[in-house]
C-alpha positions as CSV (number, residue, x, y, z in Angstrom):
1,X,-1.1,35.5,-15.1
2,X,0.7,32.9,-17.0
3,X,-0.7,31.1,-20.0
4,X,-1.1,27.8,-18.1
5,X,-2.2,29.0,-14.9
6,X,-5.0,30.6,-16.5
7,X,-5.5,27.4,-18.3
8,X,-6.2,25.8,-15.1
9,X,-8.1,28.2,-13.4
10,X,-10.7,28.1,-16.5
11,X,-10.5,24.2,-16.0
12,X,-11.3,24.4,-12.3
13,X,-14.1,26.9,-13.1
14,X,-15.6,24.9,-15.8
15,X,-15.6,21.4,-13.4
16,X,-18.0,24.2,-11.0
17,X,-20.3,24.7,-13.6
18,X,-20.4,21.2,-14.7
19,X,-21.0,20.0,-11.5
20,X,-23.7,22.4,-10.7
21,X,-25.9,21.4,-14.7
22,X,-24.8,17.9,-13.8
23,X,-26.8,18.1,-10.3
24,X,-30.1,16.1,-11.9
25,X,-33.8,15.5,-10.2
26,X,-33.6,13.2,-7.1
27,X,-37.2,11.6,-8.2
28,X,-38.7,13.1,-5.4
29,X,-40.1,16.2,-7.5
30,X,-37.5,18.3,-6.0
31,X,-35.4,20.3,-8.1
32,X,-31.3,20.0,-8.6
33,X,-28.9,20.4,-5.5
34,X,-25.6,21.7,-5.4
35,X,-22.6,22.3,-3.5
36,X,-22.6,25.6,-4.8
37,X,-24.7,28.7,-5.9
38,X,-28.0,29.1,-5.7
39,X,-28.9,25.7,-4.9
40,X,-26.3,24.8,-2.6
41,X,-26.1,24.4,0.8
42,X,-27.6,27.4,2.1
43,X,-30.9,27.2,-0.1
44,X,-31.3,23.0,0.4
45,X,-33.8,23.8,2.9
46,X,-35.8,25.9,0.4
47,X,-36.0,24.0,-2.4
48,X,-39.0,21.6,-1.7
49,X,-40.9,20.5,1.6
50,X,-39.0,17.0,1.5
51,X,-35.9,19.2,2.0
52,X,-37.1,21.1,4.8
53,X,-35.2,19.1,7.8
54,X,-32.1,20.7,5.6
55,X,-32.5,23.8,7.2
56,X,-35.3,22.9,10.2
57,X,-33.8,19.7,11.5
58,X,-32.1,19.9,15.2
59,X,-29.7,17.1,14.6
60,X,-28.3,18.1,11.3
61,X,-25.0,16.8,10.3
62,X,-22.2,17.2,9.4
63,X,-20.6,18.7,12.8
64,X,-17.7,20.2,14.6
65,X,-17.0,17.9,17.0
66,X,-16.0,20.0,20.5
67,X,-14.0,18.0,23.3
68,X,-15.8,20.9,25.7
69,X,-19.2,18.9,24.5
70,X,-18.3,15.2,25.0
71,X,-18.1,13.2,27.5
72,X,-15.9,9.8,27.6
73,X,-18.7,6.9,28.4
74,X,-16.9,3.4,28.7
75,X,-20.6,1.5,28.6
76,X,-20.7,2.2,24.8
77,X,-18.7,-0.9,23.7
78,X,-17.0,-1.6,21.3
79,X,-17.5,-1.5,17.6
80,X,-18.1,-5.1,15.7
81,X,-17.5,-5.2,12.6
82,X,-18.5,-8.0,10.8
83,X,-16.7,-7.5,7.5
84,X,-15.3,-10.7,5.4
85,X,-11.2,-10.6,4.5
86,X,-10.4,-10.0,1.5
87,X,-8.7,-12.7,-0.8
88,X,-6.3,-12.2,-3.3
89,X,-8.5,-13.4,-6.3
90,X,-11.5,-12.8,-7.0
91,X,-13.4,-16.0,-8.4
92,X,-17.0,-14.4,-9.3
93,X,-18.5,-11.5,-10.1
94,X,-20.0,-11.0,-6.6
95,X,-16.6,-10.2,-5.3
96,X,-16.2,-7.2,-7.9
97,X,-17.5,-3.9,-6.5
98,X,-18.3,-1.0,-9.4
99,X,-16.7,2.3,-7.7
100,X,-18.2,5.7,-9.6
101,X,-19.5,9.4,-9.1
102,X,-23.2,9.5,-7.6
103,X,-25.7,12.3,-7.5
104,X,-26.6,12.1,-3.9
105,X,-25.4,9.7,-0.9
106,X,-28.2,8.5,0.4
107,X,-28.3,4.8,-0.6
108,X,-31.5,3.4,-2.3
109,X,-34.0,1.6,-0.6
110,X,-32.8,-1.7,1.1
111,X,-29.2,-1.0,-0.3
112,X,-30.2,-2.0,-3.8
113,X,-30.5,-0.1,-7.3
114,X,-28.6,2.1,-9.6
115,X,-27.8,5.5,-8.2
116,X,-27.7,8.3,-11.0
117,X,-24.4,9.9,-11.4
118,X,-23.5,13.1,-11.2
119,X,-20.4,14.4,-10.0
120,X,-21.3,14.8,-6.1
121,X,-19.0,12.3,-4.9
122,X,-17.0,9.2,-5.4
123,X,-18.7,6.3,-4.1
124,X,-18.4,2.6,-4.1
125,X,-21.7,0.5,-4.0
126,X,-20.9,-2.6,-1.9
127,X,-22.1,-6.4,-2.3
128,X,-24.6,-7.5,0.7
129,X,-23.4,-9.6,3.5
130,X,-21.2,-7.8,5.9
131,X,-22.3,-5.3,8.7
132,X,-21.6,-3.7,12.0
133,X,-22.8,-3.9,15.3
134,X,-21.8,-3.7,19.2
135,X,-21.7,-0.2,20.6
136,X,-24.2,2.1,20.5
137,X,-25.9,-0.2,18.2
138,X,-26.3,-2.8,20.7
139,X,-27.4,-6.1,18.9
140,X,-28.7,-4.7,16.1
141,X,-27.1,-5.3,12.6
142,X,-26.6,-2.5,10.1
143,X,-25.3,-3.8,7.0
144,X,-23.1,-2.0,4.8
145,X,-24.4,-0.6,1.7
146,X,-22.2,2.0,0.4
147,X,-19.1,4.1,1.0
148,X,-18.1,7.4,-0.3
149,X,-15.5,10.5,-0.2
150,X,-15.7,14.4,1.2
151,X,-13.0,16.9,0.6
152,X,-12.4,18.1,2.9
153,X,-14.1,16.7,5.5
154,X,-17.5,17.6,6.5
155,X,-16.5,16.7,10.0
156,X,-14.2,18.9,12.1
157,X,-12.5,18.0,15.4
158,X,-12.1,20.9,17.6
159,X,-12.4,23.5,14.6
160,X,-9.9,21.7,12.5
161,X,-10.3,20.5,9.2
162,X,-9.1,17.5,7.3
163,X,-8.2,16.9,3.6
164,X,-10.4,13.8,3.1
165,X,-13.2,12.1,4.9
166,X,-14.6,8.8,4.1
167,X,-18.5,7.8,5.2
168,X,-19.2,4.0,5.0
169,X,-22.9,4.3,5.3
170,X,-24.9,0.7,6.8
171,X,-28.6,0.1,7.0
172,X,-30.6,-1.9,9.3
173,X,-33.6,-3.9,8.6
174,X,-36.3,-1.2,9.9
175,X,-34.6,1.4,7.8
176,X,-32.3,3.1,10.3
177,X,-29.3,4.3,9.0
178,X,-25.6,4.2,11.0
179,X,-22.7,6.0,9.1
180,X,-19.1,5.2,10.3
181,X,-16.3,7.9,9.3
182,X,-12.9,8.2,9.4
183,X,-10.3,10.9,8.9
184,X,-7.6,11.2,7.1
185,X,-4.6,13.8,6.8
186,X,-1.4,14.1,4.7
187,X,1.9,12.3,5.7
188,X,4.0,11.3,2.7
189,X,6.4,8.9,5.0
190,X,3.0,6.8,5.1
191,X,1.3,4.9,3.2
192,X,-2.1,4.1,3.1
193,X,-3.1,0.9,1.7
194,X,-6.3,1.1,1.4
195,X,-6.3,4.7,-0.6
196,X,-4.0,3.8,-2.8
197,X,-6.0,0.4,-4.4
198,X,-8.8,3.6,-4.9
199,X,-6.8,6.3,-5.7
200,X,-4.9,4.2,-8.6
201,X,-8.9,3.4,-9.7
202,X,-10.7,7.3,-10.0
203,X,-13.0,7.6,-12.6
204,X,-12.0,9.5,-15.0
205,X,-15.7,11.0,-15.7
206,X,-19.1,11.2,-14.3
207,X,-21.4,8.4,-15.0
208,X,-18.7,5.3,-16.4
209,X,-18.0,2.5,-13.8
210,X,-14.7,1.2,-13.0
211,X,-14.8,-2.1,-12.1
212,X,-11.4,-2.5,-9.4
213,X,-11.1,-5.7,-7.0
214,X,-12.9,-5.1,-2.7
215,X,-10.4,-3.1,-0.9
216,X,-9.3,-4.7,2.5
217,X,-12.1,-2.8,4.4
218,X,-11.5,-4.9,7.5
219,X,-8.5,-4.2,8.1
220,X,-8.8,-0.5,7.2
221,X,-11.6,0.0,10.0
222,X,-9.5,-1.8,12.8
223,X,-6.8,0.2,12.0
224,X,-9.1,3.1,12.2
225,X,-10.8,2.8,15.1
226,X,-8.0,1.3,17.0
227,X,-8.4,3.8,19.4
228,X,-12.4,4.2,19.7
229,X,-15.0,6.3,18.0
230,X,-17.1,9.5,19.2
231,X,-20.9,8.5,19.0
232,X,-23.6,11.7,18.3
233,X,-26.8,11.0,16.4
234,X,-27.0,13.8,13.5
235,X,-28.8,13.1,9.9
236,X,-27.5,12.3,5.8
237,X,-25.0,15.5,5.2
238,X,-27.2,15.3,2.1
239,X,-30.9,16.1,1.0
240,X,-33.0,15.0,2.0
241,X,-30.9,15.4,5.8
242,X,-33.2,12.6,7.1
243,X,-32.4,12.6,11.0
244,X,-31.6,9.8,13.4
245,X,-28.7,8.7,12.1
246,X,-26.1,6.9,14.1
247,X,-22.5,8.4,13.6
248,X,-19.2,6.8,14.5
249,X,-16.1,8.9,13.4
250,X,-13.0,6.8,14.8
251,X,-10.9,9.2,17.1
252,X,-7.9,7.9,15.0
253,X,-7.0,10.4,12.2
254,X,-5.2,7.8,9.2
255,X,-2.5,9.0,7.4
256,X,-2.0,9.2,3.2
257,X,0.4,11.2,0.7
258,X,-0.7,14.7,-0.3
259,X,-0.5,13.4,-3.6
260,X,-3.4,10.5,-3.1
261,X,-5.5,13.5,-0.9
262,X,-4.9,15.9,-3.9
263,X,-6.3,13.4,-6.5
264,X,-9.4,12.6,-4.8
265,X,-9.6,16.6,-4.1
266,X,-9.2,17.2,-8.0
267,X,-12.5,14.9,-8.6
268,X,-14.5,16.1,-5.8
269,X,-14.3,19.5,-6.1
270,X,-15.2,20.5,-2.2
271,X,-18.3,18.1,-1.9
272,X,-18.9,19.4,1.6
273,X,-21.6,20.4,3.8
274,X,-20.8,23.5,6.3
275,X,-20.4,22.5,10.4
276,X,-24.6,22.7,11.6
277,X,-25.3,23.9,15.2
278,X,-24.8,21.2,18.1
279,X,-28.1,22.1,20.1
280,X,-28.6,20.4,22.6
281,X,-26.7,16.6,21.5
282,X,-23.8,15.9,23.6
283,X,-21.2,13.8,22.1
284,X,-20.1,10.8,23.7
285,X,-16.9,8.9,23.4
286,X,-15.6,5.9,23.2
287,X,-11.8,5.0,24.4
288,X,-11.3,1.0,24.5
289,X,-9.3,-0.3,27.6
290,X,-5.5,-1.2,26.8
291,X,-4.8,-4.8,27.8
292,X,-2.6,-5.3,30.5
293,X,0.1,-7.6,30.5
294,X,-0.2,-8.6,34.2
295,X,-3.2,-11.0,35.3
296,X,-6.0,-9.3,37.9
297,X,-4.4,-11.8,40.7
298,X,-0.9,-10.8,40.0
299,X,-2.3,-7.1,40.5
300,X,-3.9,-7.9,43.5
301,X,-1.5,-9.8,45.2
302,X,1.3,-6.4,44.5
303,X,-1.3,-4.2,45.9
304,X,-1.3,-6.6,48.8
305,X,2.6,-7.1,49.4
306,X,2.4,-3.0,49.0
307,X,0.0,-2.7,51.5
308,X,2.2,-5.3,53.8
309,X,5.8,-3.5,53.1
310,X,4.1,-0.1,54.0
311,X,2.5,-1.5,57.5
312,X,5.7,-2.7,58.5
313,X,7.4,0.6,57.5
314,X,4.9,2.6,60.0
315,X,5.6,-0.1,62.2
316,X,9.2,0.4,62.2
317,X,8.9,3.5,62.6
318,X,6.6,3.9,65.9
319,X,8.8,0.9,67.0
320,X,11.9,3.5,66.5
321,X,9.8,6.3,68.6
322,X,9.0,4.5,71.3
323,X,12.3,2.9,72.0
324,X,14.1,6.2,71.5
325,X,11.3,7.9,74.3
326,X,11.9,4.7,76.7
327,X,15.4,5.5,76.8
328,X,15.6,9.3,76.9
């Protein structure tokens, strides 16, 4: 093994360890979580009764999601997202968002607070005002609090994974939580935007903000979910693994260079949750109809000149037969 290789393996090995001593208390009395060893994972559900649902819940996420298990339901709607545009400057300190490492990702009560930070993800604390709504959420309003980063993906789609997976968590009034997520895999003759304003800005280390301009999140989830969303209810890929969460991954997987997935892989250091059984959810999805360029009268009036051309054909055609037996 060369001098630098080994270099980087003890690097690698060292960001492990740091990230397990860095996993603090949650203030719940439980002790540290990991991603890894003997508090990872596996041993969430063991570590304290608030942690329990980790390994007794029946809607656990994260999920693999199985086209044999869904079903297409055109009643779901679509998503609204009611996100403001981004401007170009940035004229108070309302329109700053702090972007940093956190220690767990659920979001404090009523989408308020300082999180601790502690190497478990990259995460970006968001400003109050904008939401989602429509689809399975019907009328109701989930406001988005927070967003954050797995690599690689928690999610799978028909057993595959994904280098990066993003989780823009929103909270309702009552409490209810609805996560939207969104896929993304390496193409290098594409360029994602929105990654790259994020990307440029990683923290460099655990706990010290970076204060970068709001990304264009509105047009990054129209783009995303362009082509619908699969809708399951599952719980925080994190302890506590509260259930009845709404998720929304969009069906369309977004594109980014393998160098912009390998930097946010180099900070998060496999944040991810292993696939938990299905049971008995079904997972629904939601394809938007494609807009057709012909009016419904022009339609009908074609179906009805069809219908006309194809009666006079047969007409013709008995026409033909009975003249041709008349004069045989």
């Amino acid at each position: 093994m060369t001098l630098a290789r080994f270099l980087l393996v003890l690097v690698l090995l060292s960001a492990r360890e740091v990230y397990q001593v860095c996993a603090a208390s949650s203030g719940d009395g439980c002790p540290p979580w990991s991603y890894f060893g003997s508090n990872g994972p596996a041993f969430w559900g063991n570590l304290c009764d608030a942690y329990k649902l980790c390994s007794e819940g029946q809607e656990q996420s994260p999920i693999n999601i199985d086209p044999e298990h869904s079903a297409v339901d055109p009643t779901l709607g679509n998503i609204v997202f009611g996100y403001h545009p981004v401007t170009n400057q940035l004229t108070t300190r309302e329109e700053h968002a702090t972007i940093f490492r956190t220690k767990r990702d659920s979001p404090p009560a009523g989408g308020t607070g300082v999180w601790e930070h502690n190497g478990h993800t990259v995460q970006m604390n968001w400003p109050p005002g904008e939401y989602i709504t429509g689809g399975p959420m019907l009328d109701k309003q989930f406001v988005l609090i927070q967003f954050h980063f797995h690599a690689p993906s928690e999610n799978h789609y028909n057993g595959k994974s994904y280098p990066l997976e993003i989780h823009l968590v929103h909270q309702a009034e009552d409490g209810a939580y609805a996560v939207i997520a969104v896929f993304f895999e390496a193409n290098n003759s594409a360029n994602s935007t929105f990654l790259t304003a994020l990307h440029s800005n990683l923290p460099a280390e655990p706990g010290v903000p970076v204060d970068i301009q709001k990304p264009d999140l509105l047009t990054f989830v129209q783009e995303s979910f362009r082509d619908g969303y699969w809708f399951f209810m599952g719980s925080l890929t994190t302890p506590p693994c509260i259930e009845g969460i709404t998720w929304m991954p969009a069906t369309r997987i977004m594109q980014a260079s393998q160098a912009e997935l390998n930097g946010f892989a180099g900070v998060l250091l496999q944040n991810e949750r292993p696939r938990q059984p299905l049971n008995q959810r079904v997972i629904r999805q939601y394809v938007p109809p494609r807009d057709s360029k012909f009016s419904p009268l022009i339609i009908l009036l074609s179906c009805l000149f069809l219908v006309i051309v194809m009666a006079l054909a047969c007409g013709g055609i008995v026409w033909k037969k009975m003249y041709i037996d008349h004069h045989l």
